[in-house]
TIBAVO-266559 format. One record per residue: residue in three letters; x negated, z, y of N, C-alpha, C in turn; residue number from 1. Coordinates in nm, 2 decimals, decimal comma, padded with zeros to 4 digits. Last residue first. Example, Ala and Ser with C-alpha at 12.3 -4.5 7.8 and 13.67 -1.06 7.14 Angstrom:
<nodes>
+-----+--------+--------+--------+--------+--------+--------+--------+--------+--------+-----+
| res |     nX |     nZ |     nY |    caX |    caZ |    caY |     cX |     cZ |     cY |   n |
+-----+--------+--------+--------+--------+--------+--------+--------+--------+--------+-----+
| SER | -01,28 |  00,71 | -00,22 | -01,37 |  00,71 | -00,11 | -01,29 |  00,79 |  00,00 |   2 |
| ALA | -01,32 |  00,78 | -00,57 | -01,23 |  00,78 | -00,45 | -01,32 |  00,78 | -00,33 |   1 |
+-----+--------+--------+--------+--------+--------+--------+--------+--------+--------+-----+
</nodes>
This chain:
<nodes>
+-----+--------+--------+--------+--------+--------+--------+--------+--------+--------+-----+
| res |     nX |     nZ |     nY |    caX |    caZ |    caY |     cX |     cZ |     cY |   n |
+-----+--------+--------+--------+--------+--------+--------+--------+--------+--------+-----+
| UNK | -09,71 |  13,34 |  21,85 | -09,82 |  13,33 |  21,78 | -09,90 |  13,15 |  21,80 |  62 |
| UNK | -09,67 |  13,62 |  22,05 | -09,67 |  13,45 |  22,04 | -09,77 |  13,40 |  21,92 |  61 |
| UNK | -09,61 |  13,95 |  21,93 | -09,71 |  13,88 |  21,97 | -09,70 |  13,69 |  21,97 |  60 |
| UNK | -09,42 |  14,11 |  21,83 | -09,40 |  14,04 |  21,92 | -09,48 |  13,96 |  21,99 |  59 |
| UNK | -09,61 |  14,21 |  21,64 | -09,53 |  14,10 |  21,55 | -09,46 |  14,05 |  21,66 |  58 |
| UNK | -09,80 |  14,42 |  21,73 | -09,85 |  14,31 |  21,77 | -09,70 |  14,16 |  21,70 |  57 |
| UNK | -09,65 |  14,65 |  21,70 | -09,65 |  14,61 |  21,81 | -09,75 |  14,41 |  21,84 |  56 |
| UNK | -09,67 |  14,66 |  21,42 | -09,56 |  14,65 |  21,46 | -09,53 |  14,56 |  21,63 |  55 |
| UNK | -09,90 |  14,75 |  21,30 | -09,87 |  14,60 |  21,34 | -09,79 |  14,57 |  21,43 |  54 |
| UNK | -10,01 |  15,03 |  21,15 | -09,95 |  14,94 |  21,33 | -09,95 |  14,79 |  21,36 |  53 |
| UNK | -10,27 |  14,87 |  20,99 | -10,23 |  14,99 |  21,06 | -10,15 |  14,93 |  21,20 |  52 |
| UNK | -10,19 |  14,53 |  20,84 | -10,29 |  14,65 |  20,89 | -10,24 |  14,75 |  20,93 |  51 |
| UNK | -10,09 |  14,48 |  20,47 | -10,06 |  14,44 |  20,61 | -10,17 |  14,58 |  20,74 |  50 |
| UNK | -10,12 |  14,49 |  20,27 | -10,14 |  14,40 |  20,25 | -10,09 |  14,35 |  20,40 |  49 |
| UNK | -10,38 |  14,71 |  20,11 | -10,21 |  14,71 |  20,19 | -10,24 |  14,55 |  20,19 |  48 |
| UNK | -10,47 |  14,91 |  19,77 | -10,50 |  14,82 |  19,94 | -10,39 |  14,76 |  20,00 |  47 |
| UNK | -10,58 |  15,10 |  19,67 | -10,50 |  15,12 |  19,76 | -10,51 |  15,04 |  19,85 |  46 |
| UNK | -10,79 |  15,14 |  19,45 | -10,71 |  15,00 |  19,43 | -10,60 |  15,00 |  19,56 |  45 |
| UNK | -10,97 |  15,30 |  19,39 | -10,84 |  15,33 |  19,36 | -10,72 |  15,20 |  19,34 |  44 |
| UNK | -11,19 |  15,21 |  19,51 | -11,22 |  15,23 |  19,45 | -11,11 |  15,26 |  19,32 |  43 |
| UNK | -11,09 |  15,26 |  19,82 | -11,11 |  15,18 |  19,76 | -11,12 |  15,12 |  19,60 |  42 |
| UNK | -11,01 |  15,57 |  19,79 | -10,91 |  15,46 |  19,88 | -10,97 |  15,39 |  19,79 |  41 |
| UNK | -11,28 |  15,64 |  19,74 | -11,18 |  15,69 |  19,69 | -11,08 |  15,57 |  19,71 |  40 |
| UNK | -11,43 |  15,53 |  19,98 | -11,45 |  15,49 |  19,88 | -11,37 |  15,53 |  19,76 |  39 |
| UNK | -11,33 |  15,69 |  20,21 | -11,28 |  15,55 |  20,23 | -11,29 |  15,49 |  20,09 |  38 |
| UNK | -11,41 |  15,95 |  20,10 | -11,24 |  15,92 |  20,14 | -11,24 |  15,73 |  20,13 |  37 |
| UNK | -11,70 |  15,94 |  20,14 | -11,61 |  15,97 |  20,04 | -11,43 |  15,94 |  20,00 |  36 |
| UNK | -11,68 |  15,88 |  20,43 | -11,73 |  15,75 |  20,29 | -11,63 |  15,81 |  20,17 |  35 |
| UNK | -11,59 |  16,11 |  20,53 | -11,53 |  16,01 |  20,58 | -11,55 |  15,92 |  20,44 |  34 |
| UNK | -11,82 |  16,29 |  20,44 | -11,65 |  16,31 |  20,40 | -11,59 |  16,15 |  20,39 |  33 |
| UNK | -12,06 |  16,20 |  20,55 | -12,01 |  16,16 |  20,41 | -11,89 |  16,19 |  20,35 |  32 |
| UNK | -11,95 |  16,23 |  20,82 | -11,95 |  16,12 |  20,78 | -12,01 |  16,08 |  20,62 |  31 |
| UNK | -12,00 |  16,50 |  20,81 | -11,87 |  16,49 |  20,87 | -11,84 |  16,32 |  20,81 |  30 |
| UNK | -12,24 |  16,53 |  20,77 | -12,13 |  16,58 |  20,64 | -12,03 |  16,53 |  20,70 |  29 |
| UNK | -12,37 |  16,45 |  21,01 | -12,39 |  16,38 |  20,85 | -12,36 |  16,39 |  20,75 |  28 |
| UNK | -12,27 |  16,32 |  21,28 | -12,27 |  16,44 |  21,18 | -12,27 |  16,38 |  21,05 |  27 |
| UNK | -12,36 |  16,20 |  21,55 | -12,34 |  16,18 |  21,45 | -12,37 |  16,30 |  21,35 |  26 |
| UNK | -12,16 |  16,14 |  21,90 | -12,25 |  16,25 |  21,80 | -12,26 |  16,20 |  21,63 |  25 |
| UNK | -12,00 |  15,91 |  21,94 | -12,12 |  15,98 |  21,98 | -12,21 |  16,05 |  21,93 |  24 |
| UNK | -11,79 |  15,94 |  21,81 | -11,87 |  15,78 |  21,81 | -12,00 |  15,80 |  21,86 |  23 |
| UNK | -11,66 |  16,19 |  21,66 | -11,71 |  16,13 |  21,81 | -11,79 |  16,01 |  21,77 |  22 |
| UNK | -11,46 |  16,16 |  21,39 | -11,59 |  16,19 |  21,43 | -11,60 |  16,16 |  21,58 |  21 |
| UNK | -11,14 |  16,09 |  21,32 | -11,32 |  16,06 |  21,31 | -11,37 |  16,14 |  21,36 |  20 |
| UNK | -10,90 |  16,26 |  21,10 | -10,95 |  16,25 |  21,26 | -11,11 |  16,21 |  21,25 |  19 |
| UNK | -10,72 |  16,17 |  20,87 | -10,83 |  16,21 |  20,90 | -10,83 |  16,20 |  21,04 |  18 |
| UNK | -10,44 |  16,03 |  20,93 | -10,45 |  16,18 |  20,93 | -10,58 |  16,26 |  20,90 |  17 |
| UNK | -10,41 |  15,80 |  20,90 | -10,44 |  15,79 |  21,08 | -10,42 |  15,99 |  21,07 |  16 |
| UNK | -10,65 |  15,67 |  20,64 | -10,55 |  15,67 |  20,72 | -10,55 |  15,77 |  20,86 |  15 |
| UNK | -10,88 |  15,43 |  20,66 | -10,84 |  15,55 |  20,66 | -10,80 |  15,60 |  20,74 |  14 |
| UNK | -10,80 |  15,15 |  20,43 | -10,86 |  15,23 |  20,59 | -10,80 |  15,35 |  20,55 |  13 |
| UNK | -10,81 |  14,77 |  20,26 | -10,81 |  14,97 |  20,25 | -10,89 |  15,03 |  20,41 |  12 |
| UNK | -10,63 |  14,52 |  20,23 | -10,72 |  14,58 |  20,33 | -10,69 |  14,74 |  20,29 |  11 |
| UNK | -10,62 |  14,19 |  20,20 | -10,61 |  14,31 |  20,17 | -10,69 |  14,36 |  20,22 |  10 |
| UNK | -10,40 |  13,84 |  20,17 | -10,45 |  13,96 |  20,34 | -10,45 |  14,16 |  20,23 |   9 |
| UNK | -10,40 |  13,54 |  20,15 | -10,39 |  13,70 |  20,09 | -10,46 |  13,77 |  20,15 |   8 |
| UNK | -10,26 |  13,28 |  20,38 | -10,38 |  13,34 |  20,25 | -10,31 |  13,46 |  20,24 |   7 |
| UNK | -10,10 |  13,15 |  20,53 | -10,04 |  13,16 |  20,39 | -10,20 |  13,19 |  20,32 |   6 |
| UNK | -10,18 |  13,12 |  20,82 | -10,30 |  13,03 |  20,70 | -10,22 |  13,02 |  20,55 |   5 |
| UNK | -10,04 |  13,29 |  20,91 | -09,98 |  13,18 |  20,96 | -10,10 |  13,05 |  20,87 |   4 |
| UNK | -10,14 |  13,51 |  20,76 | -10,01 |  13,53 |  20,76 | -09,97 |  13,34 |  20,74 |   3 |
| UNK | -10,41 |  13,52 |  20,89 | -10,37 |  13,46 |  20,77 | -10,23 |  13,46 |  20,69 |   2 |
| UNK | -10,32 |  13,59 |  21,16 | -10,38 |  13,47 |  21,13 | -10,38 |  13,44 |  20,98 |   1 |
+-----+--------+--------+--------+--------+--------+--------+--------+--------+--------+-----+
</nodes>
């Protein structure tokens, strides 16, 4: 959508070689790693300018 808007699309995540957590269980070092990492990322200026895996959606009708 902002592709087809012509805006500026940024975006920091974590990439696909941490493994989360269960969505279930909540671990409270397991999930200040995670912050730690995302705010690193952030914080660093690593921001993309396209999302994880798009690929599959660019055959998408737009």
């Amino acid at each position: 959508m902002t592709r087809n808007a012509g805006a500026a699309y940024h975006l920091a995540y974590l990439p696909d070689e941490e493994v989360e957590p269960s969505p279930i269980s909540f671990e409270p070092v397991e999930m200040q790693r995670l912050f730690a990492i995302g705010r690193s990322i952030g914080t660093s200026g690593q921001w993309r300018a396209a999302p994880p895996r798009i690929e599959r959606y660019e055959r998408m009708p737009g």
